[in-house]
C-alpha positions as CSV (number, residue, x, y, z in Angstrom):
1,X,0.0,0.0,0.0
2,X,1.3,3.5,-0.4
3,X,1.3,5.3,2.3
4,X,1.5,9.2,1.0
5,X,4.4,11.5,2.9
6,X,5.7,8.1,4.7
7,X,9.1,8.7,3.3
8,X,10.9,9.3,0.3
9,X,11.7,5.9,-1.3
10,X,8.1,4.5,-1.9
11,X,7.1,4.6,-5.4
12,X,3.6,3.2,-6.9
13,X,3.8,2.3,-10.5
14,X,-0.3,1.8,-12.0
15,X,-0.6,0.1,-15.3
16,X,3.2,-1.4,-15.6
17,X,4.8,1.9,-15.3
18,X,2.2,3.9,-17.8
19,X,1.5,6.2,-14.3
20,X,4.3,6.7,-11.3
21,X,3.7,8.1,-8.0
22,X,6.8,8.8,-6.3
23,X,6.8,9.8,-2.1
24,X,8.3,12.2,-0.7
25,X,7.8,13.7,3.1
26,X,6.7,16.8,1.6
27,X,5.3,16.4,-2.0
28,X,3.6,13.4,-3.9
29,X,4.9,13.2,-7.4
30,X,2.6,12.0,-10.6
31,X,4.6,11.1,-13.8
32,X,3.9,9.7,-17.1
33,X,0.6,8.7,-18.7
34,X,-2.0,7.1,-18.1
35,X,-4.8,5.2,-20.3
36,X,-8.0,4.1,-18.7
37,X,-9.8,2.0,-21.3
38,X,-13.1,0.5,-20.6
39,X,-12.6,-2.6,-19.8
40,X,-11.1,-4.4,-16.8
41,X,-7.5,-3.3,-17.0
42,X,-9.2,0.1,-17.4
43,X,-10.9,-0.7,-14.5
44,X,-7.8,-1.9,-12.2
45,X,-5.7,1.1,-13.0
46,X,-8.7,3.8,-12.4
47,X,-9.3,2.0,-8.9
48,X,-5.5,1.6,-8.2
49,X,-5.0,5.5,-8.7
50,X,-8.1,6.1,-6.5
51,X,-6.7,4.5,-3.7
52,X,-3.3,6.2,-3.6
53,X,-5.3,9.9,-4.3
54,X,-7.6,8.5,-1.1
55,X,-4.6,8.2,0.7
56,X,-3.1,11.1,-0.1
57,X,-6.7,13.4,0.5
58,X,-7.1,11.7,3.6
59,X,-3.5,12.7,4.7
60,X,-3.8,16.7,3.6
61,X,-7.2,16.3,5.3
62,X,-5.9,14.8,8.3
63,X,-2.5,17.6,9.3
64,X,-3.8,20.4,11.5
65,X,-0.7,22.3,10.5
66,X,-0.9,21.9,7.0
67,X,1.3,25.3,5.5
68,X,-0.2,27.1,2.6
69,X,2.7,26.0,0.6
70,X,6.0,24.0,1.0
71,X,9.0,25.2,-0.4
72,X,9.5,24.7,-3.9
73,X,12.9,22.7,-3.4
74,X,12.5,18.8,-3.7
75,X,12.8,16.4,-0.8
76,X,16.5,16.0,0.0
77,X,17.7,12.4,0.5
78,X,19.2,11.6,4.0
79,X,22.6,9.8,4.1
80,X,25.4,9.1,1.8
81,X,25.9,5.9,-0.4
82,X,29.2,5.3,-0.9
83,X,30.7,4.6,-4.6
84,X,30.7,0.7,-5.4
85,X,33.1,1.5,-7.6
86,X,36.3,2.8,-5.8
């Protein structure tokens, strides 16, 4: 399940990876696109993207201290990897 503003390494992929929604503690990214034909596939993707926008209503609806806006840097990643290669 993904749980919107967890963290920022979840990422939900609907349809293969037609539609991407990557997390991030501050901002929910949507990428690519996304065909819902009437039929069932259709009908699989349309419910899975419901589910994550659920989730992520439900969580702006849930902070009482939600700002009026974030700032318009993206989510930094904690930590350093270090090179494989060296």
């Amino acid at each position: 399940m993904f749980d919107a503003y967890a963290n920022d390494d979840d990422v939900l992929n609907v349809q293969g990876d037609s539609l991407t929604l990557t997390n991030g503690t501050t901002r929910v990214t949507l990428s690519g696109t996304l065909e819902l034909t009437r039929d069932k596939r259709g009908l699989a993707a349309a419910l899975a993207l419901k589910a994550a926008l659920d989730g992520v209503v439900a969580k702006l609806q849930a902070d009482p201290h939600l700002p009026a806006q974030v700032k318009e840097e993206p989510d930094a990643k904690p930590g350093v990897v270090d090179n494989p290669f060296n």
